[in-house]
N, C-alpha and C positions, 0 to 999 in steps of 0.2 A: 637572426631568427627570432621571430616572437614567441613566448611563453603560451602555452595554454590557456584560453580565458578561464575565469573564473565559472564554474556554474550556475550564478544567478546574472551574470552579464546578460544583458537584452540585447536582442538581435536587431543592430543595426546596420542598412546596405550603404555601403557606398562606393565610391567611384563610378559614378556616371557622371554625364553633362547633359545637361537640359538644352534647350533651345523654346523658347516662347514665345512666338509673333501674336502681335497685339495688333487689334483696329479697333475702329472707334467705338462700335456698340449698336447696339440693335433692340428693338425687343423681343418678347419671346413668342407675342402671335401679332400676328395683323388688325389687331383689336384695341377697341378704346380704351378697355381697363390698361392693357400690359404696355399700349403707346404713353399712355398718360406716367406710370411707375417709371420708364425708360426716359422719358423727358423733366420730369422731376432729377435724378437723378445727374442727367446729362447737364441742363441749364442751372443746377443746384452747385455746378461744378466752376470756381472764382478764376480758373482760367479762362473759361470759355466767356463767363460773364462780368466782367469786370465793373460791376456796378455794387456798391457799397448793400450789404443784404436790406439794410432797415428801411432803402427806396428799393428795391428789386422784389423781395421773396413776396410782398402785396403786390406786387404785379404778377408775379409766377406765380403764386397761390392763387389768387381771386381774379384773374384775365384770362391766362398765355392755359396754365392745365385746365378751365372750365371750359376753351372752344378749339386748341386746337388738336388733343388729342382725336375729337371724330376726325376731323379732314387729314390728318395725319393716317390715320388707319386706315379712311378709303385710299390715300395714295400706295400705302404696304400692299393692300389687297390685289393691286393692278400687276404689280412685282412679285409677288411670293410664290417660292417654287415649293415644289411638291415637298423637299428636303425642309425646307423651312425659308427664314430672310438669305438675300441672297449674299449678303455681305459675310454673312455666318459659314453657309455653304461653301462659297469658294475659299476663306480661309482656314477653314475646315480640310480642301480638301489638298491646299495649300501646304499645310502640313504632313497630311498623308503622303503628298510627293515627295516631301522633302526628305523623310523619315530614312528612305532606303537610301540617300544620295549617300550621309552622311555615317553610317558604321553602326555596328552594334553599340558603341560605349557611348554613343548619342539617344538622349530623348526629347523630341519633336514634340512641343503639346502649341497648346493656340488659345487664346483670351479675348474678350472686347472690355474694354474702357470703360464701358458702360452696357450693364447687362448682364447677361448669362455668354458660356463661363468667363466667371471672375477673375481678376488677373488674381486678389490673396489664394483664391481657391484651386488654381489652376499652378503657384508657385508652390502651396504646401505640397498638393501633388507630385508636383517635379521632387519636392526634398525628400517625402516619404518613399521616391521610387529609387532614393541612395544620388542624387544630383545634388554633387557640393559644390559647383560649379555651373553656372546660368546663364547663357546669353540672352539678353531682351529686345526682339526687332518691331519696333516700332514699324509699323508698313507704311509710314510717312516719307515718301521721297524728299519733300521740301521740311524744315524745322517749321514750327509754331509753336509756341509757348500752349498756345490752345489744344495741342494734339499732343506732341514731344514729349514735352516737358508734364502735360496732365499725365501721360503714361506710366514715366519716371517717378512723379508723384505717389502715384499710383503704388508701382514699385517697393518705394522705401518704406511706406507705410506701412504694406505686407511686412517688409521684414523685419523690421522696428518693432514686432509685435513677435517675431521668432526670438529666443534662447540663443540657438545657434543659428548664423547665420550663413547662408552659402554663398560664395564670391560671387558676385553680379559683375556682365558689363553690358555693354550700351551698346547695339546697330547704332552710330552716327547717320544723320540725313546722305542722302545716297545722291542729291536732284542734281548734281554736275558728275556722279561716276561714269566713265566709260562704259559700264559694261550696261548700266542705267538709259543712257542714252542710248546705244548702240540697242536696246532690248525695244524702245519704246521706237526707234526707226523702223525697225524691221516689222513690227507690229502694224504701225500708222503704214507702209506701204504694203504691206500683206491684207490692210482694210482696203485701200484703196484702188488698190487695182482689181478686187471684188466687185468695183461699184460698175454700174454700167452708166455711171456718166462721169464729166470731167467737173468736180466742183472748182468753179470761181473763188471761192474762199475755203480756208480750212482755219478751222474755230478748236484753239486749246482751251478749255475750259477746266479754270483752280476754285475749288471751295472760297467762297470769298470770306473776309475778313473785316471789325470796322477800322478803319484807316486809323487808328488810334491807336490799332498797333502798332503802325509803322513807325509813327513819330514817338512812340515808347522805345525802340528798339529792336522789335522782334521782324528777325530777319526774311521772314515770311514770303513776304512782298517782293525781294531780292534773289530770292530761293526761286519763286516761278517765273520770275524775267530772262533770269541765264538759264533754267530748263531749254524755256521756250528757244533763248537764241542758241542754245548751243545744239537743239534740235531742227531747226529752220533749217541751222549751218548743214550738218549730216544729211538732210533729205535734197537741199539742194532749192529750198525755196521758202518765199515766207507763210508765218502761221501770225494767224491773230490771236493773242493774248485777251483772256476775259476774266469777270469771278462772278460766280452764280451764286444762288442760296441767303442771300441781303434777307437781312430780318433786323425790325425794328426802324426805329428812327435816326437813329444815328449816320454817319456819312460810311459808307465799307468803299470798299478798297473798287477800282474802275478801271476800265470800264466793264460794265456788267453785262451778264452774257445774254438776259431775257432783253436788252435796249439794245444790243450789237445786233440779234437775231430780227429784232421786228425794224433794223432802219436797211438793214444789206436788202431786200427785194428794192426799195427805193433808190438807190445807189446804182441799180444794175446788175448788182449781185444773187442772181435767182437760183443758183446750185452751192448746197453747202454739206460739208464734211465737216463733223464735230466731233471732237474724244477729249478724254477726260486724263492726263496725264500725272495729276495728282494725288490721283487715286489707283490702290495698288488692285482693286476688286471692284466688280461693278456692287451698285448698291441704289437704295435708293434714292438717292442723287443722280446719278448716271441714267439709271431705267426709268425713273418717273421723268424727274424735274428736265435732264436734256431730251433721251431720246423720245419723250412721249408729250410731253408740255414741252417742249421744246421746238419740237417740230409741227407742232398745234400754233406755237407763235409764227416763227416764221411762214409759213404758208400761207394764215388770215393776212400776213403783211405783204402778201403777195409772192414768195417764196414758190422755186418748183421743184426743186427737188432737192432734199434734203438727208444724209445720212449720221448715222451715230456707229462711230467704232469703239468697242468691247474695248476693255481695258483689259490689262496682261491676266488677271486669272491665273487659273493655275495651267496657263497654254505652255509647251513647250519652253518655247524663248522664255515663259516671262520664270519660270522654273529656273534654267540655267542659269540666271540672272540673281534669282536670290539663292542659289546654292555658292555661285559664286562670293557674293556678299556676306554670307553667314560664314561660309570656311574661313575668307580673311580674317573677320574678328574672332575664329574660333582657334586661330593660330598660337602652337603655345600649348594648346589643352588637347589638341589630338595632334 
């Protein structure tokens, strides 16, 4: 039995467990100032830009935040829900689902990478609400050093900066789990059989990368080769592998999904089904760049009909899926 505290002991809570899914970040409106803060922050980050600062930040200072936060902000604009970015929204509401799967002695919160809320601001939360004990789910199916590992970063830093520290662990990448695949099958044929036509091709399209990761090591490129094949396998047919969002000069990762999209009408290829499997929320990447510039490419190249399926959200299946995944590594603490 414990003794009586003291009368001036300060009231501390604990015994809870956190839960805190992370993605990548957004800004806070559809506007030039808060894209331009968001993209400073984002391309300021040496994972994602691996360019030495004393050649880089004069290019991100005096180029990249002088022209492209307007064009960036009209693309938010085409996307933004009443709730706010859409990446924000569903991970938001992402958590809310999760909240009740998982018991009273669990706390559900959610972060982006870059943006609002903060992962430090969003970890002190979790600790002040008595969480000595923190799962951290990166919503990365595939690893990057660019995503992962910036989150993890991210992470440590937070608590490198606490007194007391609450045990942390890690979602590991999920892009060959069963329950991952089997979540993303059931999805792509619940799009598909929506459609009222039969596509000729169907387009996986992965955030692309510059190829320079790969031959560094980062397993990235490896991560969405066995998605895709072990998803082909499961549905029963092949998918084409792509990577969209190339920026810069440098060589990224191929084939890319704006050159895959304007050669298939030439090919014979005039009905396409496109989704996004490396992405846990749609965002916009998914709503601008595929299904809206995406399907703008394809059709001037002679394309007729073209769809885009939603990515898991917080739909059903794609719920089950990470309730299942979070209880595994929550194993142990409840």
């Amino acid at each position: 039995m414990h003794g009586p505290l003291p009368p001036n002991h300060p009231n501390v809570i604990t015994g809870k467990i956190g839960v805190l899914l992370v993605n990548l970040g957004t800004p806070d409106a559809p506007a030039k100032d808060a894209v331009k803060r968001y993209l400073k922050q984002f391309l300021s980050d040496k994972r994602v830009v691996e360019i030495p600062d004393l050649i880089w930040q004069p290019i991100l200072q005096g180029i990249i935040l002088n022209t492209r936060p307007a064009k960036s902000a009209e693309a938010y604009q085409l996307v933004w829900m009443e709730e706010g970015s859409p990446l924000a929204v569903y991970t938001k509401r992402q958590a809310a689902a999760l909240t009740p799967l998982l018991g009273e002695q669990v706390i559900v919160d959610w972060a982006m990478r870059y943006g609002n809320p903060s992962i430090d601001s969003r970890l002190q939360i979790l600790k002040n609400q008595g969480c000595e004990r923190i799962l951290i789910a990166p919503l990365y199916p595939q690893y990057s050093g660019a995503t992962t590992a910036s989150v993890n970063d991210a992470v440590f830093d937070a608590i490198g900066a606490m007194r007391w520290h609450p045990a942390i662990r890690i979602l590991p990448p999920y892009h060959d789990d069963d329950c991952y695949i089997a979540a993303m099958k059931s999805s792509l044929e619940t799009g598909l059989s929506a459609l009222d036509f039969e596509p000729d091709v169907i387009v996986a399209s992965f955030h692309g990368m510059p190829e320079r990761t790969l031959e560094l090591g980062d397993p990235y490129h490896c991560h969405c080769q066995k998605t895709v094949r072990l998803l082909s396998n499961a549905v029963g047919r092949d998918l084409t592998i792509s990577f969209q969002s190339r920026f810069g000069r440098a060589k990224w990762l191929e084939p890319a999904t704006d050159t895959i999209l304007e050669t298939l009408p030439g090919q014979g290829k005039k009905k396409v089904a496109i989704f996004a499997p490396g992405f846990s929320s749609d965002c916009l990447e998914t709503l601008e760049e595929l299904a809206i510039r995406g399907k703008e490419q394809f059709t001037e190249a002679g394309g007729e009909q073209f769809a885009y399926i939603p990515c898991l959200n917080d739909s059903a299946i794609g719920m089950e899926m990470l309730e299942t995944l979070v209880c595994r590594e929550l194993a142990g603490w409840i």
